[in-house]
N, C-alpha and C positions, 0 to 999 in steps of 0.2 A: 786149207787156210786155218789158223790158228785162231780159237774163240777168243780169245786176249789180245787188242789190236794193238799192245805192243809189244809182243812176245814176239816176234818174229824180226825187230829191229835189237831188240833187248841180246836175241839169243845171236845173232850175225856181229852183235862190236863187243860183247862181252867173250866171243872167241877169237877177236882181232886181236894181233901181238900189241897194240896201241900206238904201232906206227901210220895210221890215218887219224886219229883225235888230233884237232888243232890246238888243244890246250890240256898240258899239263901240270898236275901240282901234287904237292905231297901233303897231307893231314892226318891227326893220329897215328902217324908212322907209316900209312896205309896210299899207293898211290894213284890218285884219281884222275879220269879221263872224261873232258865235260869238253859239247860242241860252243857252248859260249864263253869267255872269260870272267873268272872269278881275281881279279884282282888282289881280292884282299888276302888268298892266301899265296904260298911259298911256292913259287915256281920247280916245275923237276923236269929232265928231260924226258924224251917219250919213253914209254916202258910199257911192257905187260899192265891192263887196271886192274884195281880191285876194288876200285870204287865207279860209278859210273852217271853221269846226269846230264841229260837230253830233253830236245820238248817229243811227244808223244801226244796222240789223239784219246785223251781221256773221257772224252763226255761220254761215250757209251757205256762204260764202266759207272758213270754216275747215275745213270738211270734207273727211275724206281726207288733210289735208297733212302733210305731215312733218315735227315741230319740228324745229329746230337751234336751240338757244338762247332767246333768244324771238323768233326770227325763225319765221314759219310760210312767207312765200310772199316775196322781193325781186326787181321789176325793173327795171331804167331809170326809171320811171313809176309805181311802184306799190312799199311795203311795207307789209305784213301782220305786225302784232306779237299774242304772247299773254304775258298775265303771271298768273301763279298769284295766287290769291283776289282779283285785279283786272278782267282783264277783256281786250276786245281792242283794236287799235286800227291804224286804215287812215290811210296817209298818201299823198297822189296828186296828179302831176303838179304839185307846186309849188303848190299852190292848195287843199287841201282836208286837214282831219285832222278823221277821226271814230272814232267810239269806238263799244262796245257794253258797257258793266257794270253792276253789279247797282245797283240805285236808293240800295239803303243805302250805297254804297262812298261814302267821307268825302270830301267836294268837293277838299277839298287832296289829296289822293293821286291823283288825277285829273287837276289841273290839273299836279304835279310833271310828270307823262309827257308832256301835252300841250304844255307850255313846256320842257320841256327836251328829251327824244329826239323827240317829233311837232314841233317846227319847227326843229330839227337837221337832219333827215331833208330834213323841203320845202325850206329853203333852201340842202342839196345838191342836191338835184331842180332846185332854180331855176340850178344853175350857181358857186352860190358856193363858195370854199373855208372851212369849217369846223373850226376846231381848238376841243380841248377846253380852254380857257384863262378865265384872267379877267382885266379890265384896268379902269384909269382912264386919266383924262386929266390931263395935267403942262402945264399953260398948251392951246395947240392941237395938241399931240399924243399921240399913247397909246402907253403901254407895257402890255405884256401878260407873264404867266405864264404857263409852263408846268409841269407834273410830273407824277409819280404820284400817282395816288388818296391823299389824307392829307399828303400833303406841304408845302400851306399855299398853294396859289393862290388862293383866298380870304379867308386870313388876310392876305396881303400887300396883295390890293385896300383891304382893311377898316384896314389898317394908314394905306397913304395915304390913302385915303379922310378919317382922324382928324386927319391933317395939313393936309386943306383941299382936297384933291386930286375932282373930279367922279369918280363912279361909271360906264364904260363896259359893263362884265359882268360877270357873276360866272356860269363854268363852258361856256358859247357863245358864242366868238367868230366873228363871221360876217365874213367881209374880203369890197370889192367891188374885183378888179381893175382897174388904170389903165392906159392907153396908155402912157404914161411918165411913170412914178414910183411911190413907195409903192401900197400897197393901203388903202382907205378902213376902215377901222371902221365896221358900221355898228348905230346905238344900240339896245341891247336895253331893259332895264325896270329899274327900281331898287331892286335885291333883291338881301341878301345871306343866304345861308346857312351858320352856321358853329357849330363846336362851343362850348360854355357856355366854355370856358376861353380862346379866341381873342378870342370875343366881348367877354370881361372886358377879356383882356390890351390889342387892338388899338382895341376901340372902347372902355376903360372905359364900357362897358353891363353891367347883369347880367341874367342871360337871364329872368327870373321876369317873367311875362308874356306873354314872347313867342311865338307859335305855334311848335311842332314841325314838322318838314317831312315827320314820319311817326307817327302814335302810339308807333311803336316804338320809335324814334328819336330822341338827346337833342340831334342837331343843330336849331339854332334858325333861323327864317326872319326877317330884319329889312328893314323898309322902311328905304332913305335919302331923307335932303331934297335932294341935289346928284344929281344924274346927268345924263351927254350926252341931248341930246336930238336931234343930230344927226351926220351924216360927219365923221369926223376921220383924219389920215392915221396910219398906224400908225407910230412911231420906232423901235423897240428889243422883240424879243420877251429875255426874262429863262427860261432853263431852272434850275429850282430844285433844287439839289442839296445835300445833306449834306457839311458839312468842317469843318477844325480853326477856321480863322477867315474872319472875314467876304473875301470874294474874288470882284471880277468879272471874266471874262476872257472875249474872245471864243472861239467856237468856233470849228475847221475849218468849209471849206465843205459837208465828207461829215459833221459830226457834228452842223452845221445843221439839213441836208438831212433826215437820220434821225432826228433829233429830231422835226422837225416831224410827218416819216411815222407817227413811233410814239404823238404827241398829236393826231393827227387825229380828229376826232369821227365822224365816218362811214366808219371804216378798215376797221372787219369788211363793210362794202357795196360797196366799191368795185368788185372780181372779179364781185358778181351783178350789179350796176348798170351793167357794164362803161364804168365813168367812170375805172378807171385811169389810162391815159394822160394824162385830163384832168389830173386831179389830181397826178401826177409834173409836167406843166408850171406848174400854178399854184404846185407849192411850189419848183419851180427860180427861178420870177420872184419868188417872197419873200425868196430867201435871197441872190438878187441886190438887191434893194433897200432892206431893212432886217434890221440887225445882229441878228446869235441871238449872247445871251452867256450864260455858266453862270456862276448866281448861286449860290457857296456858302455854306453858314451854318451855325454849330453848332445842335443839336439845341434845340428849347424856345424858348420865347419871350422867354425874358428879356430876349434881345440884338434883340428887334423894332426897337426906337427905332433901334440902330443900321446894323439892315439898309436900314431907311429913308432916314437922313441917305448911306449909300452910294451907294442908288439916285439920290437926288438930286444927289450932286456927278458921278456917273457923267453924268447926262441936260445938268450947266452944263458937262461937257467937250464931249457930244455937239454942243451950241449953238452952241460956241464955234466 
């Protein structure tokens, strides 16, 4: 018997051609084979996986360890999450996310962690660089956001988005480094989540209807009809800041640089996963090949339309 009680389920559907998974989808280009449905992404037919997510008997694995946060166990190949009244959840070697919780836990609460910090996680395991951003596409290239929590990287997607703009992500961005030139984008799912007054302002939508992203929680989950379905290169990351009036300006190379450090989505792992170094080069080869500007803007929405029309003549200089 194998000391890992789910190495032995892991290692039996990870050698299946993926003609018994009852649900297939494709993300990151990459295509995933999960026993429950993920709605919110891109349906594919069955195929060989390379992604994989099941529930699994974790609690022995959790025994003994020592929380820090909700990390129980990180390393190179392997993290061990716990989340109070949820559950746990394994993410390994780029390939596999399973979970253990309670049968009642509400399917969307579930899939939140699995789609957002479970393939966070593997696709840094896989080598990619990950920042916590959201982005569309402006003809064949993408510009992304960045900020703090609240600060409206989402509202801005959802802004262009109303303008005609394809959907790239909203909250994971996953970049595939190039021999020379920009880093690729590569397409996540076409989902926005945002608060009832964004969603008014950016997408005139009104949220009544729409699913919550947490019972507790009055931000709203919206499917869109436009989003990337493929690699696009990345143009312009945008760091979203508070000011008197609307201002784009680039940043220093050092306020690039530590921008990017301080938006990285798997930034608390890097030290256990010993991928630092990795990671300082993938973000020195980003900020060598596409602009990080701070985008200011006064507080509230009011002035969305015109942070928009900015971003836009900003993107027919960058053309030009």
């Amino acid at each position: 018997m194998p000391n890992n009680p789910s190495s032995a389920v892991a290692s039996e559907r990870t050698a299946d051609s993926g003609q018994k998974w009852p649900y297939h989808y494709s993300i990151y280009g990459l295509h995933l084979c999960s026993e429950i449905p993920l709605p919110e992404l891109r349906a594919a037919q069955p195929a060989p996986g390379e992604i994989f997510v099941y529930r699994a008997n974790l609690k022995p694995l959790a025994r003994g360890l020592k929380r820090v946060g909700n990390r129980l166990r990180v390393t190179p190949s392997e993290a061990l999450l716990i989340y109070d009244q949820v559950g746990l959840l394994r993410i390994e070697e780029g390939r596999r996310i399973t979970f253990d919780v309670p049968e009642d836990l509400p399917a969307e609460t579930l899939r939140v962690l699995i789609l957002g910090i479970g393939l966070g996680i593997l696709m840094h395991q896989r080598g990619h660089l990950v920042l916590h951003a959201s982005a569309v596409a402006m003809g064949e290239r993408v510009v992304a956001f960045i900020a703090e929590k609240g600060y409206g990287k989402s509202t801005m997607a959802a802004a262009l988005h109303a303008r005609g703009y394809q959907l790239v992500t909203d909250d994971v961005l996953v970049l595939d480094e190039q021999s020379d030139g920009p880093p690729l984008v590569l397409p996540s799912y076409p989902q926005l989540k945002l608060w009832p007054d964004a969603l008014a302002q950016a997408m005139h939508t009104m949220p009544d209807g729409l699913p919550r992203v947490h019972p507790a929680i009055d931000k709203r989950v919206t499917r869109v009809p436009q989003s990337v379905d493929r690699p696009l290169p990345l143009a312009a990351l945008f760091a979203l800041r508070p000011g008197e009036t609307i201002q784009i300006r680039p940043l220093s190379g050092q306020e690039a640089f530590l921008e990017l450090l301080l938006h990285t989505y798997t930034r608390v792992l890097l030290e256990q996963t010993r991928t630092l170094a990795r990671h300082l080069q993938q973000v020195g080869y980003l900020t060598r090949y596409v602009p990080v500007m701070a985008l200011e803007r006064p507080p509230g929405l009011e002035l969305l339309p015109d942070v928009v029309a900015a971003i836009e003549a900003f993107m027919q200089q960058e053309r030009a």
